[in-house]
C-alpha positions as CSV (number, residue, x, y, z in Angstrom):
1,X,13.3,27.6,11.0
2,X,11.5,27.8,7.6
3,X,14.7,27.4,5.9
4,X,15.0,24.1,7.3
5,X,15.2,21.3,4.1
6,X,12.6,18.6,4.7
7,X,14.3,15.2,4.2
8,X,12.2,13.2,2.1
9,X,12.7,9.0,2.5
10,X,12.2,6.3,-0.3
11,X,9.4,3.7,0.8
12,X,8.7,0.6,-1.4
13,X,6.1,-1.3,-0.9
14,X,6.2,-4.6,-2.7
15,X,3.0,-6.5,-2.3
16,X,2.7,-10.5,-3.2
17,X,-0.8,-11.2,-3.7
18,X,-2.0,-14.8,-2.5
19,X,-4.7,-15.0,-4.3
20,X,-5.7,-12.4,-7.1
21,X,-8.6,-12.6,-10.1
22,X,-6.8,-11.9,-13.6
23,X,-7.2,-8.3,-15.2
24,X,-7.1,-7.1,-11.2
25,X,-5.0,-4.1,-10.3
26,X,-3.3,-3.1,-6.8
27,X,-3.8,-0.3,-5.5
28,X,-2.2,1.4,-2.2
29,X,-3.9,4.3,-0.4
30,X,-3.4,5.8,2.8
31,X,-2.5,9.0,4.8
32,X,-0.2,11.4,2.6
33,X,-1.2,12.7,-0.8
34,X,2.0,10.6,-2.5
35,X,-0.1,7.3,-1.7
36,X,-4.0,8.6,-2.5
37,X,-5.4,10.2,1.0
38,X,-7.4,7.8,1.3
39,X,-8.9,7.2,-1.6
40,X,-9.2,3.1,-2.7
41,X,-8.0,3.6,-6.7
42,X,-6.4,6.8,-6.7
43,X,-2.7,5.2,-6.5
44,X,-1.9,1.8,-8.7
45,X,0.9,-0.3,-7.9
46,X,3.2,-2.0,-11.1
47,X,3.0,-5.6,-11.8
48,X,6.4,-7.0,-12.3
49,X,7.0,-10.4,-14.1
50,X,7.4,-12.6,-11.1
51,X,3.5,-11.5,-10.1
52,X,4.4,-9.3,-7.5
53,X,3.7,-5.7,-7.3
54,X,5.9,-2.4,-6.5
55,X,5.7,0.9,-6.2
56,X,8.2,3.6,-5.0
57,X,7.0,6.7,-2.6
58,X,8.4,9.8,-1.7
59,X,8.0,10.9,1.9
60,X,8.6,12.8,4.5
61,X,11.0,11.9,7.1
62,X,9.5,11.5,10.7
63,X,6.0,10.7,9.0
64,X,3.6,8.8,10.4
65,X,2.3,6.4,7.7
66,X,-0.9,4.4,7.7
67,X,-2.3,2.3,4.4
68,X,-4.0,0.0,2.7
69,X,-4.3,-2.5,-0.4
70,X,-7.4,-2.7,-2.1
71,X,-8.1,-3.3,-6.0
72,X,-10.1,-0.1,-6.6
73,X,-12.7,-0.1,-3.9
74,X,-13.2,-0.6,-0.3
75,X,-14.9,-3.5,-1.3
76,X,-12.0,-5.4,-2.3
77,X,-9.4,-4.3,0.2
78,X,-6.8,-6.4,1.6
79,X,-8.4,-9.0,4.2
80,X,-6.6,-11.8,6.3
81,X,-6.5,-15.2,5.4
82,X,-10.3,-15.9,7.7
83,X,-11.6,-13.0,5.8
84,X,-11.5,-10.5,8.9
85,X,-10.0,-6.7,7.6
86,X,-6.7,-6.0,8.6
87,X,-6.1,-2.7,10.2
88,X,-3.9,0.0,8.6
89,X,-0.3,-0.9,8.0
90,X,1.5,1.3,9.9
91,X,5.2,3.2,9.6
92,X,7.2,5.3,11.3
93,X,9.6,6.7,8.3
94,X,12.8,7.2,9.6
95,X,14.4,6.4,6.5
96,X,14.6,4.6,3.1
97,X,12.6,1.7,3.6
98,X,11.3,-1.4,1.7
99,X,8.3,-3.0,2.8
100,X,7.0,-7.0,1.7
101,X,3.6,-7.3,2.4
102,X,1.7,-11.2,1.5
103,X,-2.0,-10.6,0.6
104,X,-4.0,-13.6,1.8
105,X,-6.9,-12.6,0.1
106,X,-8.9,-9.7,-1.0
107,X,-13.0,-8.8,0.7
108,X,-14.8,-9.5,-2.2
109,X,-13.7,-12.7,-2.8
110,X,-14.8,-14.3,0.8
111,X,-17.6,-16.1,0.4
């Protein structure tokens, strides 16, 4: 039924970064258009006061949602604490959602 209204959710990602080099950005990417298809700097996320960083999505209910974090490159995407690269985040969207995620640390910075 093409009449049919999609139902669109509210996701927020919040992201606390452990460890992040000043002038860095956040960026999310992942699997819809609303967060970059993909690509590592198409989507920033906003810095708030406290250091975190948010950003608010528009999508489609019953979506399956896969991302990442990098800071502009797959170079520098989002990496556990031993350095090893997480796989996507994953989400089912079902409905408004808020999402904490802790950065450990970032794949350019592992030495």
């Amino acid at each position: 039924d093409l009449s049919k209204k999609v139902s669109t959710c509210i996701i927020e990602i919040i992201v606390v970064p452990g460890n992040l080099p000043k002038k860095s950005t956040i960026y999310i990417t992942g699997n819809h258009p609303s967060i970059g298809n993909w690509q590592a700097d198409a989507v920033p996320l906003k810095e708030n006061p406290d250091g975190s960083w948010q950003g608010s999505f528009k999508i489609e209910d019953h979506y399956d949602l896969e991302y990442k974090l990098t800071r502009g490159s797959w170079e520098s995407e989002f990496v556990d604490k031993n350095g090893n690269v997480m796989p996507n985040n994953k989400l089912y969207i079902i409905n408004d959602t808020t999402i904490t995620i802790i950065v450990d640390n970032w794949k350019d910075l592992i030495n």
